[in-house]
C-alpha positions as CSV (number, residue, x, y, z in Angstrom):
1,X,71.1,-121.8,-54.1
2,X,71.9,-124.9,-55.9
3,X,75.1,-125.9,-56.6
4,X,76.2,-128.0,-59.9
5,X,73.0,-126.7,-61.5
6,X,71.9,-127.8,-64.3
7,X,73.6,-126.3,-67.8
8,X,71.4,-124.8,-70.9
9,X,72.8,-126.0,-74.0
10,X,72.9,-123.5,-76.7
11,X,73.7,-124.7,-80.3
12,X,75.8,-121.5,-81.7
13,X,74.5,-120.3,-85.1
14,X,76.5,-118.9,-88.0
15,X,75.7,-116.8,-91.4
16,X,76.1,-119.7,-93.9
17,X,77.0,-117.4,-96.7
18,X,79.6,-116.1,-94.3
19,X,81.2,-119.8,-93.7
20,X,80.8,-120.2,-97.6
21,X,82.9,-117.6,-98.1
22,X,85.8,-118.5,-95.7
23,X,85.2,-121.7,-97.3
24,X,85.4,-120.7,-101.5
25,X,88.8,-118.3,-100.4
26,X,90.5,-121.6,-99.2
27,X,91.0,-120.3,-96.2
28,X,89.2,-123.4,-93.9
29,X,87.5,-126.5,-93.9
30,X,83.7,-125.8,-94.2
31,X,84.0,-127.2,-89.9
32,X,86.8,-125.0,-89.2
33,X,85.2,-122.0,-90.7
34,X,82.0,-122.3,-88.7
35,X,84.4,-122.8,-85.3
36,X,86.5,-119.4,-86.2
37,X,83.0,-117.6,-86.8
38,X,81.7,-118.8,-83.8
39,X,84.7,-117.1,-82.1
40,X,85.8,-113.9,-83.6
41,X,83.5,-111.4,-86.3
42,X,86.5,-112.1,-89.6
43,X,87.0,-111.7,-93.2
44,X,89.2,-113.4,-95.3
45,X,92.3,-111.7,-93.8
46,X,91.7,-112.2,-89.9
47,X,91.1,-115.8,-90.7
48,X,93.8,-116.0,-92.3
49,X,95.9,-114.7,-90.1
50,X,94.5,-116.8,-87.4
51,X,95.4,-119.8,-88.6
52,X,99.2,-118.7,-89.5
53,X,99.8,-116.5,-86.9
54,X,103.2,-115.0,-87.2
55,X,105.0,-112.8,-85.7
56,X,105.4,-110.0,-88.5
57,X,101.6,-109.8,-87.2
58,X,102.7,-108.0,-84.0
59,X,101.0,-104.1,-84.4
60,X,104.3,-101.3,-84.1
61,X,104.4,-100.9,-80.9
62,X,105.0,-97.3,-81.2
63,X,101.0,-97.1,-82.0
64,X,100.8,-97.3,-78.0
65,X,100.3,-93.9,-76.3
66,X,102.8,-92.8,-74.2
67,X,105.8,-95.4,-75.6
68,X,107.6,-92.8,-77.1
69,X,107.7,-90.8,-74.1
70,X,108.9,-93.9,-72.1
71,X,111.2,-95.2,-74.9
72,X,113.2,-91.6,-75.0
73,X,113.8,-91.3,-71.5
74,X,114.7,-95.6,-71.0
75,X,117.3,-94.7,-74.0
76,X,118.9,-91.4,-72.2
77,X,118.8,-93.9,-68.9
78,X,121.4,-96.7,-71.2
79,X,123.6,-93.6,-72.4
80,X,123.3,-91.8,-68.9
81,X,124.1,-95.1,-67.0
82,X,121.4,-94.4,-64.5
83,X,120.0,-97.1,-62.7
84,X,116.7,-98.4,-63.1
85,X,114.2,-99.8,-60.8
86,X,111.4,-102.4,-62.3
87,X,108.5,-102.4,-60.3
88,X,106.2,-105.5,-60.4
89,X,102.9,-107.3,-59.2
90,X,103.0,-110.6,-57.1
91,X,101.2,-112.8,-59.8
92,X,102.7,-114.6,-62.8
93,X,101.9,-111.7,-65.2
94,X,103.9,-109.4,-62.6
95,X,107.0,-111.9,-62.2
96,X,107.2,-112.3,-66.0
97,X,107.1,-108.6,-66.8
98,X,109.8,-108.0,-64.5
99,X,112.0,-111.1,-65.1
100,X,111.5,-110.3,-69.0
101,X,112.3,-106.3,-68.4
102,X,114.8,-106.8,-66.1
103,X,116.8,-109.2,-68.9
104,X,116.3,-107.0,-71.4
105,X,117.7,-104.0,-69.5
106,X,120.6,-105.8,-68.0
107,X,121.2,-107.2,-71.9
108,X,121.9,-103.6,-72.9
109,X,124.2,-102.9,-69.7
110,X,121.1,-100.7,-67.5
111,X,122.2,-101.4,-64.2
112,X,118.8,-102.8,-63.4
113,X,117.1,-104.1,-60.3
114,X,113.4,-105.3,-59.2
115,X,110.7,-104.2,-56.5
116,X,107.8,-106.6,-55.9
117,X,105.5,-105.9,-52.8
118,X,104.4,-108.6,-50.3
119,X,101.2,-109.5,-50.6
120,X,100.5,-109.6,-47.1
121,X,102.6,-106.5,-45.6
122,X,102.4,-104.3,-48.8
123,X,99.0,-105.2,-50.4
124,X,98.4,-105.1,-54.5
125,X,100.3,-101.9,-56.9
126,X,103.3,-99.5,-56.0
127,X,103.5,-97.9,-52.5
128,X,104.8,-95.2,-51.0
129,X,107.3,-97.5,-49.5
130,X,108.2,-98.9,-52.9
131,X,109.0,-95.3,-54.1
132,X,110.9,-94.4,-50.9
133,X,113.0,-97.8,-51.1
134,X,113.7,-97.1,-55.2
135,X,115.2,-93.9,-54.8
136,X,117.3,-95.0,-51.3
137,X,118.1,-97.5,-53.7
138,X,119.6,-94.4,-56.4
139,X,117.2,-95.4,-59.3
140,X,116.7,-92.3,-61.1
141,X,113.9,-93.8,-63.5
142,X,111.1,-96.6,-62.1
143,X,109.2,-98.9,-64.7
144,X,106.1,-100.1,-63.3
145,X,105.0,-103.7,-64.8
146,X,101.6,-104.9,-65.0
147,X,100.1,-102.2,-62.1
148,X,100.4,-98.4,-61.8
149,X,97.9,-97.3,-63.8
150,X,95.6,-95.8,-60.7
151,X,98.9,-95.1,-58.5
152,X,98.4,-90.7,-58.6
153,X,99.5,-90.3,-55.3
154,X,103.0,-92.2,-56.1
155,X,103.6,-90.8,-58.9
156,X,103.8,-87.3,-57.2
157,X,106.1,-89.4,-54.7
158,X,108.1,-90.3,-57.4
159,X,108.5,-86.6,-58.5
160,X,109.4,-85.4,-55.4
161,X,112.1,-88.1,-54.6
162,X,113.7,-87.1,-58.5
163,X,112.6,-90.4,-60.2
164,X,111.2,-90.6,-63.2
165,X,108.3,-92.8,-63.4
166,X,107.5,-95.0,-66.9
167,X,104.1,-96.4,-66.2
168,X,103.0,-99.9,-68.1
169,X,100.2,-101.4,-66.8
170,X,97.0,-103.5,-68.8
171,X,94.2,-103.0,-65.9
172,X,91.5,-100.6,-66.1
173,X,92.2,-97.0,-66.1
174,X,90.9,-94.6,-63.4
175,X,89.2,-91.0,-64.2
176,X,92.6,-89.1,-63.4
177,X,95.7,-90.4,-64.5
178,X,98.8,-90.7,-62.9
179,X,101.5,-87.3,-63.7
180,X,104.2,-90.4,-64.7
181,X,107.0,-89.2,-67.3
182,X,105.4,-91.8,-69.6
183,X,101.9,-93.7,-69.1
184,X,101.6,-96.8,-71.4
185,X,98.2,-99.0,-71.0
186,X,95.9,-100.0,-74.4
187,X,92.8,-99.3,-72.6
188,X,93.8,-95.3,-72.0
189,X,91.1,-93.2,-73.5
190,X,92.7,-92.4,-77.3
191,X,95.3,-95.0,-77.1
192,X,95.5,-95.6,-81.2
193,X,97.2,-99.4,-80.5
194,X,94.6,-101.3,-82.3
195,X,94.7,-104.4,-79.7
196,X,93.4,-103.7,-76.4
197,X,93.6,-107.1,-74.1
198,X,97.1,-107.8,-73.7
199,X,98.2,-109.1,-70.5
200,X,101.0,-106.6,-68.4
201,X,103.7,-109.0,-70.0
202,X,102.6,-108.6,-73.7
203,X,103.0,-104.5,-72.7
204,X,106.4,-104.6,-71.0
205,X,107.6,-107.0,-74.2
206,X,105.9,-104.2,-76.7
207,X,108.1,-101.6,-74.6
208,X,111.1,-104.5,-75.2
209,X,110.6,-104.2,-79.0
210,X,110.4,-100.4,-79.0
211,X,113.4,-100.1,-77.2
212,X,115.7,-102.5,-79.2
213,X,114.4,-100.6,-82.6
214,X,115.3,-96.9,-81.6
215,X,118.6,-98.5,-80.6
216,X,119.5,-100.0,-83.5
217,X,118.2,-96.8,-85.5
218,X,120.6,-94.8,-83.6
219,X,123.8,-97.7,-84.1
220,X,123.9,-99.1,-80.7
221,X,124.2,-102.6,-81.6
222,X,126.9,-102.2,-83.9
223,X,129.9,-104.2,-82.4
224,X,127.6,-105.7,-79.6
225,X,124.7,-108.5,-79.4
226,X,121.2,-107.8,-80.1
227,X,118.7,-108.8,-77.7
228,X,116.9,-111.8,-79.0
229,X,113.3,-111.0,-78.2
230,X,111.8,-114.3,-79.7
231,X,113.5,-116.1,-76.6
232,X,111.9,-113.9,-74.3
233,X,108.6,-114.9,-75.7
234,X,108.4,-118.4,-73.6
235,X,107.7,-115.7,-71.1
236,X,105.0,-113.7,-72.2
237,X,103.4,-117.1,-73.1
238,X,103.7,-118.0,-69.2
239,X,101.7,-114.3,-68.1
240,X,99.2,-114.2,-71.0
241,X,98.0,-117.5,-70.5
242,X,98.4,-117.0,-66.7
243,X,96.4,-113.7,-66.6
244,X,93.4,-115.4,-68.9
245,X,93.3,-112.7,-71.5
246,X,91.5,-113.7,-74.7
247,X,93.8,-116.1,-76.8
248,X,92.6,-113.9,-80.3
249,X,94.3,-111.8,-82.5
250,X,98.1,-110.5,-80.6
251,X,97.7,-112.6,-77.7
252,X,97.1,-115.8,-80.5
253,X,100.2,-114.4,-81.9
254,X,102.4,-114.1,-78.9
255,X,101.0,-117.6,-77.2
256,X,101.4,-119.4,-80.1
257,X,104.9,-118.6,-80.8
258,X,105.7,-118.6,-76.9
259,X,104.4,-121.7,-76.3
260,X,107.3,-123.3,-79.2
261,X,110.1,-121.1,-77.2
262,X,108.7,-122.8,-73.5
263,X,109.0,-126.3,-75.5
264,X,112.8,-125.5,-75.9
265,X,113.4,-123.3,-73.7
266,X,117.5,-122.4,-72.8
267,X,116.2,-121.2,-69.2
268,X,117.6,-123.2,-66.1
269,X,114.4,-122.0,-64.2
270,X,112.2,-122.5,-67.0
271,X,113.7,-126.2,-67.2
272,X,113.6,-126.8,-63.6
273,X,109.9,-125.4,-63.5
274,X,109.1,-127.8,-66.4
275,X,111.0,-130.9,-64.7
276,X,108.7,-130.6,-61.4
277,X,105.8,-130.1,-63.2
278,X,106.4,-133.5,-65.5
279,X,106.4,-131.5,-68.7
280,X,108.3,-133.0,-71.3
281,X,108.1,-132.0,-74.9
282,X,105.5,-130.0,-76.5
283,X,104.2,-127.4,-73.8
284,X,100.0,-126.8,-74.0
285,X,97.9,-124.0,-72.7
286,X,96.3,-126.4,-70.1
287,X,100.4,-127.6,-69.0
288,X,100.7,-123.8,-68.5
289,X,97.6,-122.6,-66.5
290,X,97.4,-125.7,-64.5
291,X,100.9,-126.9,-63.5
292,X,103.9,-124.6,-64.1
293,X,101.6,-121.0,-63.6
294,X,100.4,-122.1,-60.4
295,X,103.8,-122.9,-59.0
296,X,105.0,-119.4,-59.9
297,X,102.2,-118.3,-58.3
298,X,102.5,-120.3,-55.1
299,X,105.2,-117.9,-53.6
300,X,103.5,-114.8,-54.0
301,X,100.3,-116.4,-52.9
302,X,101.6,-117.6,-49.5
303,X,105.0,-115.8,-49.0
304,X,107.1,-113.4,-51.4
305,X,107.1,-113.6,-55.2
306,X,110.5,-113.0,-55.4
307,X,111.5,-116.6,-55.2
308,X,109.8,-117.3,-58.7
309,X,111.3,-114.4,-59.9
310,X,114.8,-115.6,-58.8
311,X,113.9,-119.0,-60.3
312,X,113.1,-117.3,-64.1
313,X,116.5,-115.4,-64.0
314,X,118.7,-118.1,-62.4
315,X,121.5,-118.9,-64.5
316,X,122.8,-122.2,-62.6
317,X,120.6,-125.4,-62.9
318,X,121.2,-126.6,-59.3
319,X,120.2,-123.5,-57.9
320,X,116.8,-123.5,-60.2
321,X,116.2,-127.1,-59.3
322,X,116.5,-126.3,-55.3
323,X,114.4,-122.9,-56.1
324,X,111.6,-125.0,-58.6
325,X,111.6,-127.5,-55.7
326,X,110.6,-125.1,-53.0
327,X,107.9,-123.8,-55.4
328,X,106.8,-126.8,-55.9
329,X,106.3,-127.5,-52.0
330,X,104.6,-124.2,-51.6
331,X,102.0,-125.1,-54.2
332,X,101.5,-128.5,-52.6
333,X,101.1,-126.0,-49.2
334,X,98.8,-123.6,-51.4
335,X,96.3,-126.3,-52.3
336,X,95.8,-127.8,-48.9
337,X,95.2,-124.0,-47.5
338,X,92.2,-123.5,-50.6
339,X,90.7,-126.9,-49.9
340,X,90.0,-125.3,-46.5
341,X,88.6,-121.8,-47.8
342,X,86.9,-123.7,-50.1
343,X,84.8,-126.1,-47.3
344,X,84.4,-123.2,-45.1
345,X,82.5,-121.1,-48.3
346,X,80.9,-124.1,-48.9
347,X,79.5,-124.6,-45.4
348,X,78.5,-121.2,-44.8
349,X,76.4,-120.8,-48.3
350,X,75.0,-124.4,-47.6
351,X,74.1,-122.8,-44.4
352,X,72.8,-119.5,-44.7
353,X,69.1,-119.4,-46.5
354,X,69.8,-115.8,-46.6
355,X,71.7,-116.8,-49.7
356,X,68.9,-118.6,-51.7
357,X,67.6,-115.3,-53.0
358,X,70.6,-113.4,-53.9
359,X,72.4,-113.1,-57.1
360,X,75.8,-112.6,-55.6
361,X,78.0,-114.2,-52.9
362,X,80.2,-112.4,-51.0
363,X,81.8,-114.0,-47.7
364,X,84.7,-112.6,-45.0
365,X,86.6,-114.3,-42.2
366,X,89.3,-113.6,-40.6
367,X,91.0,-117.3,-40.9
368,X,91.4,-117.4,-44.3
369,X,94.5,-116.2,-46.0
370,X,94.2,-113.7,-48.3
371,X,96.7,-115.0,-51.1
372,X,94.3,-117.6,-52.3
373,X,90.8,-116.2,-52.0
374,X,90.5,-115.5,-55.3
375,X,91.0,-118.6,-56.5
376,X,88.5,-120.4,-53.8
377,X,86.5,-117.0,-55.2
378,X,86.7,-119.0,-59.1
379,X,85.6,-122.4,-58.2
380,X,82.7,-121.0,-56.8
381,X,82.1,-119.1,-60.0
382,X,82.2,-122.6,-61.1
383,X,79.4,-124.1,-58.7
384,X,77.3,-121.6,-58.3
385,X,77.4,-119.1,-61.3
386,X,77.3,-116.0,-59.5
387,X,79.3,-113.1,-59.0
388,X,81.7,-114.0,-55.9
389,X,84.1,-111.7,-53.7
390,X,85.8,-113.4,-50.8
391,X,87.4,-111.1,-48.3
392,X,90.0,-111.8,-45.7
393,X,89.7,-110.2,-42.5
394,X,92.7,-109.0,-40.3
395,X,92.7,-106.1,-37.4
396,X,89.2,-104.3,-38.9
397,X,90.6,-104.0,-42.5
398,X,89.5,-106.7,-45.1
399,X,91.1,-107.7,-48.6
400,X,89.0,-109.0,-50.9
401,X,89.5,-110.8,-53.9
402,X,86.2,-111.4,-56.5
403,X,85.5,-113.1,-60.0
404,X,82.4,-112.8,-62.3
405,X,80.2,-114.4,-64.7
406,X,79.7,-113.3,-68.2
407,X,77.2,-111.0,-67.4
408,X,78.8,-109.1,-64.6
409,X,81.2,-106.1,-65.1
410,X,82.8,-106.8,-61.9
411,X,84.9,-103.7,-61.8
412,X,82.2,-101.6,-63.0
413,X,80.1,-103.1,-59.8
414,X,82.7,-102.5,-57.4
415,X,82.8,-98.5,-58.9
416,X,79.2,-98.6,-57.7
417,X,79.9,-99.5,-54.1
418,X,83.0,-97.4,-53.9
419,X,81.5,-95.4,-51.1
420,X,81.7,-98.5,-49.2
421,X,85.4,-99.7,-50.1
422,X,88.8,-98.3,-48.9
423,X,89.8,-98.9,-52.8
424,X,89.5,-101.3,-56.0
425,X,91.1,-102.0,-58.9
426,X,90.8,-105.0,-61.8
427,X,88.8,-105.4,-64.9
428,X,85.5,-106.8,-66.6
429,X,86.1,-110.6,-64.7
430,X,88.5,-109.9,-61.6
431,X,89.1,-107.8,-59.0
432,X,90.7,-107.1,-56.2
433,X,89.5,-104.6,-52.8
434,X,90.6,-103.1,-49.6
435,X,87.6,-102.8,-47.0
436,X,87.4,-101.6,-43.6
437,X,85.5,-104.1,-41.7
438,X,83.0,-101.6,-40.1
439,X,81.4,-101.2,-43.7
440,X,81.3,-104.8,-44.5
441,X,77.8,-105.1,-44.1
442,X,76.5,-102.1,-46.0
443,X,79.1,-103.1,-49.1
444,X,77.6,-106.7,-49.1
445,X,73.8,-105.9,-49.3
446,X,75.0,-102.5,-51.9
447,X,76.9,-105.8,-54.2
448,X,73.7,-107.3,-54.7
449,X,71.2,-104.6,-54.9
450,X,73.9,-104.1,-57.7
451,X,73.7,-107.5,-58.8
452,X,70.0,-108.0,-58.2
453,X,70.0,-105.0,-60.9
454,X,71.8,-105.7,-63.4
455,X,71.7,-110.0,-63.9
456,X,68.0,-111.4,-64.7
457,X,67.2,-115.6,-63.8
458,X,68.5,-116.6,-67.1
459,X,72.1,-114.7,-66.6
460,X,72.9,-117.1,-63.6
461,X,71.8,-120.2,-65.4
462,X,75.8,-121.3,-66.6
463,X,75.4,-121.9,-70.3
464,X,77.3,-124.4,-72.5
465,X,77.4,-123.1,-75.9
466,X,78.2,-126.0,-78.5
467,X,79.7,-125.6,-81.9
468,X,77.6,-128.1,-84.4
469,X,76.0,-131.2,-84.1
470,X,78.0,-134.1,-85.1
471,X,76.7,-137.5,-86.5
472,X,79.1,-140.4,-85.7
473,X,80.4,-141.1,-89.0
474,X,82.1,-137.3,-88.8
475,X,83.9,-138.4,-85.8
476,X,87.1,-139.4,-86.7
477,X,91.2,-139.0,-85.9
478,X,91.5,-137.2,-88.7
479,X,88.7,-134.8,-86.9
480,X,90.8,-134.1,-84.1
481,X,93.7,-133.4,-86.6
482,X,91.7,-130.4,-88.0
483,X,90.4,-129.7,-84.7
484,X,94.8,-128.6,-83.7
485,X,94.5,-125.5,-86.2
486,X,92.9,-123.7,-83.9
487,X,95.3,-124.5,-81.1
488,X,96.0,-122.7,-78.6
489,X,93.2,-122.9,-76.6
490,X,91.6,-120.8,-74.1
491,X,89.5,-117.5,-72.8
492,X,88.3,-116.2,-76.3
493,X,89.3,-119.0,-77.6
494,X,87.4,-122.3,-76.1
495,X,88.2,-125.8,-76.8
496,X,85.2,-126.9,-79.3
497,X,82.6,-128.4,-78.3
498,X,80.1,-130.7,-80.4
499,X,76.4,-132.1,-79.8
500,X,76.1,-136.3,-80.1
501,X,73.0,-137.1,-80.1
502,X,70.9,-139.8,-78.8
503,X,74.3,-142.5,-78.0
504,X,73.1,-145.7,-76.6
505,X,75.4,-146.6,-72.8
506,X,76.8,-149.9,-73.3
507,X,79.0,-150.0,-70.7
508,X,79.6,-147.4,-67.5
509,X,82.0,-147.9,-65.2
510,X,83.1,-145.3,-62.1
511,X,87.0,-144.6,-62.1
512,X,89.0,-143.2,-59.1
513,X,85.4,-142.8,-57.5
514,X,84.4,-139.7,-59.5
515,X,85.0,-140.0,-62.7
516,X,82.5,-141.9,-65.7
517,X,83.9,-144.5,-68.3
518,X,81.4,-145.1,-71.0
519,X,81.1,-147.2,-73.8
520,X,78.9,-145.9,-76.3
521,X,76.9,-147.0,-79.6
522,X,76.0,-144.6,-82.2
523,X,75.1,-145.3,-85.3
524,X,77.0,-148.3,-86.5
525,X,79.6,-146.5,-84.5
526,X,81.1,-147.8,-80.7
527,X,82.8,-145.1,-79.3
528,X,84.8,-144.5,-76.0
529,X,84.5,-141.6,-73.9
530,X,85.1,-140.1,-69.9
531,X,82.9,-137.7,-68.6
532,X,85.2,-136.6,-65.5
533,X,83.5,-135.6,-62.1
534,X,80.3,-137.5,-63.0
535,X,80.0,-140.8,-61.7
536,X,76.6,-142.1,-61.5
537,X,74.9,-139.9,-64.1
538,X,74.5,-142.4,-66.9
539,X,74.3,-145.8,-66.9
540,X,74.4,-148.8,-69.0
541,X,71.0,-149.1,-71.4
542,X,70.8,-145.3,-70.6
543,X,70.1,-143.1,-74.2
544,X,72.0,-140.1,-74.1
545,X,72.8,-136.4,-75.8
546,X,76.5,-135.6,-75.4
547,X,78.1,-132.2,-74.9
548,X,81.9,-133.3,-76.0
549,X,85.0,-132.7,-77.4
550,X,87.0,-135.7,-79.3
551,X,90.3,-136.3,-78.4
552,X,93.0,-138.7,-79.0
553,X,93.9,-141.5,-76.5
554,X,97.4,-142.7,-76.3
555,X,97.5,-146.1,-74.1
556,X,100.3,-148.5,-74.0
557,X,101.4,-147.4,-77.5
558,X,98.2,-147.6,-78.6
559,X,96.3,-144.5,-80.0
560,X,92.2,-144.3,-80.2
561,X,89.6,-141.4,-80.4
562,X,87.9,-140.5,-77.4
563,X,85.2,-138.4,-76.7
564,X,86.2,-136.3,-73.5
565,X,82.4,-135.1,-71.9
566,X,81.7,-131.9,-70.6
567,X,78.0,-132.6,-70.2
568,X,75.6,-135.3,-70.8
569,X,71.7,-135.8,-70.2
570,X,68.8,-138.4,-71.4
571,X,68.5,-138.0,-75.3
572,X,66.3,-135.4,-76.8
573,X,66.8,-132.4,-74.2
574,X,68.3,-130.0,-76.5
């Protein structure tokens, strides 16, 4: 098994009469209208609302089975004065949801609190012992926030103990479904909500909105502040983009708009977060994913969450810088810890012919710590373009954390080797499991029989689908201009990418030892570009076919276009 295999290119093709049409409504450019089609099946008015997405947009949420259920009894909880338990997941999508419910709730006087579970003691979704510490606790109603949807046996806890359970979760239904007061997921079978791939935080802030309308139908906000929800949207932005749910249609909506409210945010912790990240000004999907998500994440990774929960819904500035700053240190801590996992995998693959012929990687040890295996699980994704489960091993039990490829319904796989797994839960591109070690061996060689069934040669060859061809005249600032409208980017929504053909290598030159500067002549064009992670793959004299995206560099107060590389090879191989 190869790593850093070669990529197939694949040139995307779209109807011209359906670009025309986009095209002839004013809608786009005849370039912009090619990029939407290559992204979403539209007409006239999805286009349109995708590149002015506002938030009148946002479906009722009342279409959502089971909100009115939840939204009844959450109302009878603010006139009863009962006291509310929000129940969360460790990730950023889980501390969101509950720093963004638990605002809300206090904002209309509920006498609110918060349950997440360790990680390491408690494991993933609500537990008995959340239930039993919710009701000692006197909660008379629990809201579950991005998990719940498979938790049956709980929810009979819950009944028994006298608290009502309201159930909001985004993963993948089970066959039987929990006996909760109220069950709201988009992916229930019948669910009429016309959006199904919002993240748990874009459900809890739907719950948010159907909440603050029945209130003001029934005169509760006369004499007293509304909620604002649109400030509670730099939030959502932080778990959507966090949870890598396709940036289309709400989601576009909800980022979009969130991303603004992050930029300006009032929150201390939001602040501090930003301040230790070096974010100033406008915030982007990458400053998101890459620096402030994976500091919220560092806590629950390696410790408890519920210090970047504490951080969101700090209302002092010194406390959120002392609180961002520990963060911060954990992530440092966090990345040191995967750089290990991720040399270990490495060695053992490297290692191990057995793995040439299989079409899935999965890999246990009982040194590596279970709250970042599914990210060393991703970067080998990356590398090796096959499904990958990592499992960390502790007293005969193992918890495993997994990531696909395109191909792979990773959920649906692990359903097919439930006989072999303690339990499973996730959806189409992660997972997460619980093992017991003595069936370790049977579940690894039943994962790729699975694998080995459903992927063929070309599935596991990673490929890099390009927008259009460009010639070098077309590349221009006022390119990268257009190229903004269809900001934000991310899953569902990828950064374009354009073929350059047949550039002549003036100059190369290897920065920080990895990375490629090139000089390049095209046409009557001299371009600049960096091809990161790929020193020594072209060199001067060298003709080569790019796979890019332009860019704009800003240098010492100087601003030029820049092609940023995601692929290159000698001219004429596409």
């Amino acid at each position: 098994m190869h790593h850093l295999q070669e990529k197939k290119w694949e040139l995307k093709k779209c109807e011209p009469e359906a670009v025309e049409r986009l095209v002839r409504e004013g809608i786009a450019s005849p370039l912009l209208a090619r990029l939407l089609l290559n992204r979403v099946s539209c007409d006239g008015t999805t286009a349109a609302a995708f590149f002015a997405p506002t938030l009148a947009g946002l479906h009722d949420p009342f279409l959502m089975l089971g909100m009115e259920a939840a939204v009844e009894r959450l109302v009878q909880a603010v006139a009863d004065r009962e006291r509310v338990c929000i129940h969360g997941d460790y990730d950023v999508d889980g501390i969101t949801s509950v720093v963004l419910l638990l605002t809300f709730f206090r904002a209309l006087d509920i006498d609110a609190f918060y349950i997440i579970p360790d990680r390491l003691v408690d494991g993933y979704g609500l537990s008995g012992e959340a239930v039993r510490k919710a009701a000692g606790q006197g909660a008379r109603v629990m809201v579950t926030v991005d998990c719940g949807i498979t938790a049956v046996a709980e929810a009979t806890l819950c009944a028994d103990a006298g608290v009502d359970l309201v159930i909001t979760d985004h993963h993948t239904p089970g066959d039987v479904l929990p006996d909760a007061c109220a069950v709201i997921n988009p992916h229930r079978a019948g669910c009429p909500y016309p959006f199904k791939s919002l993240a748990g935080v874009g459900v809890a802030f739907n719950l948010a909105i159907a909440m603050r309308s029945r209130l003001r139908d029934r005169g509760f906000f006369s004499g007293r502040d509304e909620p604002k929800l649109r400030e509670y949207l730099d939030l959502v932005a932080l778990g959507t983009i966090a949870d890598v749910v396709p940036l289309v249609d709400q989601n576009r909506i909800l980022v979009k708009h969130g991303l603004v409210e992050l930029a300006q945010s009032k929150r201390p912790g939001v602040q501090a977060l930003k301040k230790v990240s070096g974010i100033t000004g406008e915030v982007g999907c990458g400053a998101v994913g890459f620096r402030l998500a994976p500091r919220l994440n560092a806590a629950g990774r390696l410790e408890n969450a519920s210090m970047a929960v504490e951080l969101l819904l700090s209302e002092d500035l010194r406390n959120a810088e002392r609180l961002a700053a520990a963060l911060d240190a954990g992530n440092v801590e966090r990345q040191a810890v995967e750089r290990e996992i991720l040399n270990d995998a490495l060695k053992i693959v490297k290692g191990n012919a057995v793995f040439k012929g299989r079409k899935s990687i999965v890999l246990a040890s009982e040194k590596w710590h279970p709250g970042v295996i599914g990210i060393v699980a991703s970067r080998l994704v990356d590398l090796y373009h096959r499904p990958t489960i990592l499992i960390s091993l502790k007293d005969g039990n193992g918890k495993g954390s997994g990531r696909s490829i395109a191909a792979f319904h990773l959920h649906e796989a692990l359903a097919a080797c439930a006989e072999h797994l303690v339990k499973f839960g996730g959806h189409r591109h992660a997972a997460g499991l619980t093992i017991a070690e003595e069936t370790l061996e049977q579940f690894v060689e039943r994962f790729d029989q699975v694998a080995d069934g459903l992927l063929t040669a070309e599935d596991l060859i990673p490929v890099l689908f390009l927008d259009a061809e460009l010639k070098a005249e077309e590349l221009t600032p006022e390119l990268v201009g257009e190229l903004d409208k269809m900001k934000p980017f991310g899953m569902g929504n990828p950064e374009p990418l354009f073929l350059l053909r047949d550039a002549r290598v003036l100059e190369s030159r290897i920065v920080k030892d990895t990375h490629l500067k090139l000089r390049l002549q095209t046409g009557n064009r001299k371009l600049d570009a960096i091809a990161f992670s790929m020193a020594g793959r072209a060199a001067a004299g060298d003709r080569i076919d790019l796979a890019f995206s332009p860019a704009i560099n800003n240098w010492n107060g100087r601003s030029s276009l820049q092609l940023t590389v995601k692929d290159l090879r000698r001219a004429g191989g596409i």
